[in-house]
DSSP file (Angstrom, degrees, kcal/mol; ACC not computed):
  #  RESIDUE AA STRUCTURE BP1 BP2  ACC     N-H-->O    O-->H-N    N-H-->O    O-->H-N    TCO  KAPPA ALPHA  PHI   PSI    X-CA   Y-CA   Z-CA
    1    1 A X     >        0   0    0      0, 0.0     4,-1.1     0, 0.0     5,-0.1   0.000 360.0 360.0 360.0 -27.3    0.0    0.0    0.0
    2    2 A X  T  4  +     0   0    0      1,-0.2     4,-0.3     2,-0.2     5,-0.1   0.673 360.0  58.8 -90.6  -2.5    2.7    2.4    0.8
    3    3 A X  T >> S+     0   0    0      2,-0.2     4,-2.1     3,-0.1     3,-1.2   0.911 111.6  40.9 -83.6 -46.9    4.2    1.9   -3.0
    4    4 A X  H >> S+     0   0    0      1,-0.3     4,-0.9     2,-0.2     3,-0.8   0.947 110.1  57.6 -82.3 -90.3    0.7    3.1   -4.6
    5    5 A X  H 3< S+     0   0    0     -4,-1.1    34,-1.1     1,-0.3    -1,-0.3   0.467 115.7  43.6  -9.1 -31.9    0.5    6.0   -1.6
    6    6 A X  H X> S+     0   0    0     -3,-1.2     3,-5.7    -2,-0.7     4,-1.8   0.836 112.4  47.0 -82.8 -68.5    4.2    6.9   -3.4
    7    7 A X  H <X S+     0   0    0     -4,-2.1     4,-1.4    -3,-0.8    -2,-0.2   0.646 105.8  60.7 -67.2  -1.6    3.3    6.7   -6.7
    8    8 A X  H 3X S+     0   0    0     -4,-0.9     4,-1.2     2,-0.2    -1,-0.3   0.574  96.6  58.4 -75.6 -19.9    0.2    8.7   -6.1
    9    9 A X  H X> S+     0   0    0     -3,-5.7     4,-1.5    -5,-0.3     3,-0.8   0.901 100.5  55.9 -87.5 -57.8    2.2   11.3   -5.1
   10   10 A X  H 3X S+     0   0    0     -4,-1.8     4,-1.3     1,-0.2     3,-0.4   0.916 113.4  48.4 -17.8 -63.8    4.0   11.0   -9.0
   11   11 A X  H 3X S+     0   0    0     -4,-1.4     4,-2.6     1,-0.3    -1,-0.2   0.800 105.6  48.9 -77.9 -24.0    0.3   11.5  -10.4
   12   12 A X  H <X S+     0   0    0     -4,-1.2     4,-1.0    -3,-0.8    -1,-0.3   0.919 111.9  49.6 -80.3 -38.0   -0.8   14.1   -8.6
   13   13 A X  H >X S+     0   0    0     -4,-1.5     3,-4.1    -3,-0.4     4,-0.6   0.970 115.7  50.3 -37.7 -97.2    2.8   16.1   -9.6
   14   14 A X  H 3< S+     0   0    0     -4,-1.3    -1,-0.2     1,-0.2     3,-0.2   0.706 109.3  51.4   8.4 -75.9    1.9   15.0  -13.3
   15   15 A X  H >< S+     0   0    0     -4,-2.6     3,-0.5    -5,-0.3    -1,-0.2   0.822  95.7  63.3 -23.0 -62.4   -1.3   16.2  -12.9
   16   16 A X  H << S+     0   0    0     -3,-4.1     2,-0.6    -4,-1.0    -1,-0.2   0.830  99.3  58.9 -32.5 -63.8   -0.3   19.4  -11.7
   17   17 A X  T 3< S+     0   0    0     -4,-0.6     2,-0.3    -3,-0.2    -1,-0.3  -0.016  79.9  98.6 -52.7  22.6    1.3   20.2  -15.1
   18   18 A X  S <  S-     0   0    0     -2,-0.6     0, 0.0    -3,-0.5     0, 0.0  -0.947  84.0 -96.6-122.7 147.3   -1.7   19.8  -17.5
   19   19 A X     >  -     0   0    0     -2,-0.3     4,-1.4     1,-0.1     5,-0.2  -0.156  34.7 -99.9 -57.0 166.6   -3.2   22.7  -18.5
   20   20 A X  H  > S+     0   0    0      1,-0.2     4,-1.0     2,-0.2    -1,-0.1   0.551 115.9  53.2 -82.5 -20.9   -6.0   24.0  -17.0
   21   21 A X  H  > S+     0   0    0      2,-0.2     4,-1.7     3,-0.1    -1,-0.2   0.961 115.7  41.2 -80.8 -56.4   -8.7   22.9  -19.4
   22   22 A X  H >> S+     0   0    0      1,-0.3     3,-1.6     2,-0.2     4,-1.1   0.955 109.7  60.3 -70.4 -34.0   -7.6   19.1  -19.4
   23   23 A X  H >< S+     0   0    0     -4,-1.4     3,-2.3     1,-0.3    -1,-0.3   0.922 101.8  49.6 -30.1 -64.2   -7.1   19.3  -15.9
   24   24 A X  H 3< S+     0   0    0     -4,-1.0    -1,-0.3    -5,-0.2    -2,-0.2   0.875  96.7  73.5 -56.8 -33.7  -10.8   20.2  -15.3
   25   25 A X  H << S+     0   0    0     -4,-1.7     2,-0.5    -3,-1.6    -1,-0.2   0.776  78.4  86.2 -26.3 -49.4  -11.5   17.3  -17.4
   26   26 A X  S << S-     0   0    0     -3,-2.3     5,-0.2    -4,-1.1    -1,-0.1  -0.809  93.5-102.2 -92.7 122.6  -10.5   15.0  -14.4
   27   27 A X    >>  -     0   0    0     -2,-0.5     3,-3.8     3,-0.1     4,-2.4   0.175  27.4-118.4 -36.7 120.3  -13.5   14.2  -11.9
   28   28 A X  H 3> S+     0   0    0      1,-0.3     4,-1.6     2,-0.2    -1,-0.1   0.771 111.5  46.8  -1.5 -75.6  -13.5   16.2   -8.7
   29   29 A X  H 34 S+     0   0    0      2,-0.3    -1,-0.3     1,-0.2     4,-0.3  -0.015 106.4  54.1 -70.6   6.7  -13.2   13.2   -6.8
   30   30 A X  H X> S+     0   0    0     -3,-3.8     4,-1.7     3,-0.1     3,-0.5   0.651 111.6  43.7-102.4 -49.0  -10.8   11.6   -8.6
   31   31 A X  H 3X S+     0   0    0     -4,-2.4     4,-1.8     1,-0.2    -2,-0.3   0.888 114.7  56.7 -92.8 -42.2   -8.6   14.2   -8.3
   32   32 A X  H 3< S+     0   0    0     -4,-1.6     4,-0.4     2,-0.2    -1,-0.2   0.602 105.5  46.6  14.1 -74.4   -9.7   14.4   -4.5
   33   33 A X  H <> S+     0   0    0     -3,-0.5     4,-1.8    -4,-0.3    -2,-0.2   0.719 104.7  62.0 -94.3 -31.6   -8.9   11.1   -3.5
   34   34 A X  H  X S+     0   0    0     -4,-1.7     4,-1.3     2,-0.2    -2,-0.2   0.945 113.1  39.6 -28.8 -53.3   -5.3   11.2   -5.3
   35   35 A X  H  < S+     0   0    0     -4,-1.8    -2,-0.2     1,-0.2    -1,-0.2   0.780 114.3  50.8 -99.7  -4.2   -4.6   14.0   -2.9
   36   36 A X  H  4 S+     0   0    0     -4,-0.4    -1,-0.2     1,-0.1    -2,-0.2   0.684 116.5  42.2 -78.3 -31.7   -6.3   12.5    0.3
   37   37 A X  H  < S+     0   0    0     -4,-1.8    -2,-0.2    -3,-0.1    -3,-0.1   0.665  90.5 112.5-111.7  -5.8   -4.5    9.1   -0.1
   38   38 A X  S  < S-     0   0    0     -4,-1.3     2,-0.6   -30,-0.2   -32,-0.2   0.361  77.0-102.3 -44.7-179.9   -1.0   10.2   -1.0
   39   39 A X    >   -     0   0    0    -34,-1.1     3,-1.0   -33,-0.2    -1,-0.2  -0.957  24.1-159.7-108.8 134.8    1.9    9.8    1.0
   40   40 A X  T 3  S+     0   0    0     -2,-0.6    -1,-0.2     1,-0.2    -2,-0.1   0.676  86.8  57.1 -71.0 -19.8    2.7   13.3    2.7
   41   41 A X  T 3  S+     0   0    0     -3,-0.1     2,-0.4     2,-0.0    -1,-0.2   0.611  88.1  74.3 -94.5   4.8    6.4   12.1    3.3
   42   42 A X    <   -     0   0    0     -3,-1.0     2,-0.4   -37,-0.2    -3,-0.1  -0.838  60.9-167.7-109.4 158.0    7.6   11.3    0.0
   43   43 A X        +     0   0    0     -2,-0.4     2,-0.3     2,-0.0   -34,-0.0  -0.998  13.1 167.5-129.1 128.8    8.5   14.3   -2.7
   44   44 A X        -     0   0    0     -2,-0.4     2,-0.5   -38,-0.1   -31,-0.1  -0.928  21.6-150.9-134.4 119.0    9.0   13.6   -6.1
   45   45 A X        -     0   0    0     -2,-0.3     2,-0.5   -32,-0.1   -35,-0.0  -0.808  19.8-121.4-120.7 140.5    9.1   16.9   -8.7
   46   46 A X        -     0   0    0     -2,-0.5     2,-0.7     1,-0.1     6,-0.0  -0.580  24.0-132.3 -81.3 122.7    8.2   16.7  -12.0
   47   47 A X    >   -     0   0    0     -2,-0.5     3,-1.2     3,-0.2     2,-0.4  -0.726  16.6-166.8 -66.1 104.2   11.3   17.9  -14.3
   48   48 A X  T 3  S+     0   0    0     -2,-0.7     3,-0.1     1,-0.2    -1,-0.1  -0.363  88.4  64.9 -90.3  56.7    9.8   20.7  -17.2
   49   49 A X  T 3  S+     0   0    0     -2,-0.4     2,-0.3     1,-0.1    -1,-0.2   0.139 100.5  45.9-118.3   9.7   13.1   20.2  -18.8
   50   50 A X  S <  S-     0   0    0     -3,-1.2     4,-0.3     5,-0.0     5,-0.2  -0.972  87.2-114.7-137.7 146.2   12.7   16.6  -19.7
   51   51 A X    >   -     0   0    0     -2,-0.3     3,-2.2     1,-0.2     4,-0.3  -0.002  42.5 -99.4 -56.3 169.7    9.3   14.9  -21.5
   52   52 A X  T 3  S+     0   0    0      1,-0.4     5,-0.3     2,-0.2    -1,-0.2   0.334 117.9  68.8 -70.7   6.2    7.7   12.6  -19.5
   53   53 A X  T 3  S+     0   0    0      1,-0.2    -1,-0.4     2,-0.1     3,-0.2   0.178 102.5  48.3-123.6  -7.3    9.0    9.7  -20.9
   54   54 A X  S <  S+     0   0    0     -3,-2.2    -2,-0.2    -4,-0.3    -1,-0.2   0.581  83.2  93.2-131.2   5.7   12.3   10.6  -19.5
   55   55 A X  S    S-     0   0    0     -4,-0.3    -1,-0.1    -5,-0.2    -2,-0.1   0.082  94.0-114.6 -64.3   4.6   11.2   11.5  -15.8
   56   56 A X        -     0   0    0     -3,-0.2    -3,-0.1    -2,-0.1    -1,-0.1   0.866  46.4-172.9  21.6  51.6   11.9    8.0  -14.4
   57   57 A X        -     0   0    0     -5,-0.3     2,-0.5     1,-0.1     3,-0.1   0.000  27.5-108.8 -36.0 147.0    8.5    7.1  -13.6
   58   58 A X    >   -     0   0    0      1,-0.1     3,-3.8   -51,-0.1     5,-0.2  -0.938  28.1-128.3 -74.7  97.7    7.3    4.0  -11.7
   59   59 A X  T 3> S+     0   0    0     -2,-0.5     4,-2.1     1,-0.3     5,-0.2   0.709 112.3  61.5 -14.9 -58.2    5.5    1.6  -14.1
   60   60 A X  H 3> S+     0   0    0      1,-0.2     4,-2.5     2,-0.2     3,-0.4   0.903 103.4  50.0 -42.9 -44.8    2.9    1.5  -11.8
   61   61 A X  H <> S+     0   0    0     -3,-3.8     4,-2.1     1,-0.3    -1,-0.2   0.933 109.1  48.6 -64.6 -48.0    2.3    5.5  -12.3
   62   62 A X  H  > S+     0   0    0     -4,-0.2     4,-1.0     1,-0.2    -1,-0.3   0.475 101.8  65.4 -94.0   4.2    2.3    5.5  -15.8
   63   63 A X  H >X S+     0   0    0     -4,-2.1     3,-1.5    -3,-0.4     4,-0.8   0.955 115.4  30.6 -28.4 -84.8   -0.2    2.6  -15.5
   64   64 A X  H >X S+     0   0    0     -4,-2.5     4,-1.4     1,-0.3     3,-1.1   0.891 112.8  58.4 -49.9 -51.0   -2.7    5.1  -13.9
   65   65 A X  H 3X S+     0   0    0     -4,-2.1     4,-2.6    -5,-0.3    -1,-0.3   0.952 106.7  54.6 -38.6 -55.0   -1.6    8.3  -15.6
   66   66 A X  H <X S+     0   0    0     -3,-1.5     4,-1.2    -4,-1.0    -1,-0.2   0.549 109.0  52.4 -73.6  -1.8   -2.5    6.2  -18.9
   67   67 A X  H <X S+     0   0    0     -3,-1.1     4,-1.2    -4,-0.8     3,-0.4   0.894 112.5  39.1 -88.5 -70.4   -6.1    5.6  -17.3
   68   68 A X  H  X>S+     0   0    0     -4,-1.4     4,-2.2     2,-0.2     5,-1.2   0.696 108.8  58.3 -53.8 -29.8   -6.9    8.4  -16.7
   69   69 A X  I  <>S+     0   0    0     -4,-2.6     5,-1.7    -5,-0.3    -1,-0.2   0.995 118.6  45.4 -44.8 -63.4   -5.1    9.8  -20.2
   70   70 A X  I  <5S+     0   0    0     -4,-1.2     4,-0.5    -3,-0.4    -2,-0.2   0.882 117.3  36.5 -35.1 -76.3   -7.9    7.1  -21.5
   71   71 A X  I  <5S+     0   0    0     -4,-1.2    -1,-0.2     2,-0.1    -3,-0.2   0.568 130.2  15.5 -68.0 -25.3  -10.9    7.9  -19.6
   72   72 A X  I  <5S+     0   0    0     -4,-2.2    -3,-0.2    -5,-0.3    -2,-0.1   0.755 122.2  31.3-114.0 -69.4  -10.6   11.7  -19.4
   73   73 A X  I   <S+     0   0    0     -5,-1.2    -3,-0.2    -4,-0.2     2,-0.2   0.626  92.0  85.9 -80.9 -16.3   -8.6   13.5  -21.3
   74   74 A X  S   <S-     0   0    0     -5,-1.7     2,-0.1    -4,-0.5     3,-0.1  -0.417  71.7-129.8 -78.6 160.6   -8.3   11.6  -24.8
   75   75 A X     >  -     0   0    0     -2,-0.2     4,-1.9     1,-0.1    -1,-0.1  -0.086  36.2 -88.8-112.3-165.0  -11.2   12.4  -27.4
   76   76 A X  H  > S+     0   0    0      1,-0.3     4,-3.2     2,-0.2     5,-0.3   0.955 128.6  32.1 -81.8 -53.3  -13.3    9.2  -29.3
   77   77 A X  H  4 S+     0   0    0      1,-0.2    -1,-0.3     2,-0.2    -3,-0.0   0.359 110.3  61.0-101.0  11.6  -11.1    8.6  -32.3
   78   78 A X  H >> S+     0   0    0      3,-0.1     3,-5.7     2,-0.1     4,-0.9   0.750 115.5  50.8 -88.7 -62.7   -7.4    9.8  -30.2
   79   79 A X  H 3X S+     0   0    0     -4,-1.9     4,-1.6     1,-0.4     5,-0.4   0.806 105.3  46.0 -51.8 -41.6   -9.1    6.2  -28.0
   80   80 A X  H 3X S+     0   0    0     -4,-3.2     4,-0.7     1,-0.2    -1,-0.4   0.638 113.6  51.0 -76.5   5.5   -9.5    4.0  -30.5
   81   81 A X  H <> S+     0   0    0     -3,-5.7     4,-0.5    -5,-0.3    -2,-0.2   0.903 111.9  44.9 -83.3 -39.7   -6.0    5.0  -31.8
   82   82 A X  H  < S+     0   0    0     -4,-0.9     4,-0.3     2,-0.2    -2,-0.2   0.667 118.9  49.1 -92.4 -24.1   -4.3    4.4  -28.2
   83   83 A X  H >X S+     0   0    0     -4,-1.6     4,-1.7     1,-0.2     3,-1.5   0.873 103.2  59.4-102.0 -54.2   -6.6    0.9  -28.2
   84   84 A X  H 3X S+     0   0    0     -4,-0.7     4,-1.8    -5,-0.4    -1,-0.2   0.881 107.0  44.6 -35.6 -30.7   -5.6    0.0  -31.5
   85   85 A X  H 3< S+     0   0    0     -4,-0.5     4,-0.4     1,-0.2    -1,-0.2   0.511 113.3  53.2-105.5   0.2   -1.8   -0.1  -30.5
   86   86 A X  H <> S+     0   0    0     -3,-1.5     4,-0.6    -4,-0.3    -1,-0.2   0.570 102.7  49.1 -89.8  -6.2   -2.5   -1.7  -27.7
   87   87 A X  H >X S+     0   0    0     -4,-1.7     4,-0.9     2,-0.2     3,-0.6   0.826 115.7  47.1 -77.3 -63.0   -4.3   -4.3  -29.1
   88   88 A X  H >X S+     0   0    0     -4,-1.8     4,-1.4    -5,-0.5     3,-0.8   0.961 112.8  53.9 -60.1 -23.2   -1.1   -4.8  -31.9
   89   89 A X  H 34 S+     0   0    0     -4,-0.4    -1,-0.2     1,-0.2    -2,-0.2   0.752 105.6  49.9 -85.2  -8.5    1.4   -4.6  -28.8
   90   90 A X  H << S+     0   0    0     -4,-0.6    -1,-0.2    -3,-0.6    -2,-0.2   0.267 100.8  68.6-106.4  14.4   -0.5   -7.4  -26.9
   91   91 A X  H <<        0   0    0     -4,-0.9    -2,-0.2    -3,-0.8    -1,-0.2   0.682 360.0 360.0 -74.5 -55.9   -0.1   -9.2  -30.1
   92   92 A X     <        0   0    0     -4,-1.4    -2,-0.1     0, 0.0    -3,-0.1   0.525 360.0 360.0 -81.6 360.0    3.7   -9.6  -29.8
């Protein structure tokens, strides 16, 4: 539990960074319980000088990050492109 309570603190950072429209995007209460269940003793800060891809994430974070990319912020036809390539990557 205290590895998800870390890596919550990673998504909420993430978060932070999205502009204000997608931001608003993500439910209240999602965003809510992210910052209610975190752990207040770990610090992790989001680098704006390298993409996210180079931030040495926890798998686990960019699990979630990419649900919520899915469920909130992605439009119909950007999902069925992100579910198409996962469907060919769970092909190989």
């Amino acid at each position: 539990m205290e590895d998800l309570k870390k890596r919550l603190v990673e998504v909420d950072e993430i978060l932070n960074h999205l502009s204000e429209e997608d931001y608003n995007k993500i439910p209240k209460e999602l965003i809510q319980a992210i910052k209610e269940n975190k752990d207040s003793n770990y610090i992790w800060k989001y680098d704006e000088e390298k993409p996210l891809k180079d931030q040495g994430l926890n798998r686990d974070t960019l699990i979630l990050i990419s649900y919520i990319n899915m469920e909130y912020l992605l439009n119909s036809s950007q999902r069925e492109f992100v579910e198409y390539i996962h469907k060919i990557n769970g092909k190989k």
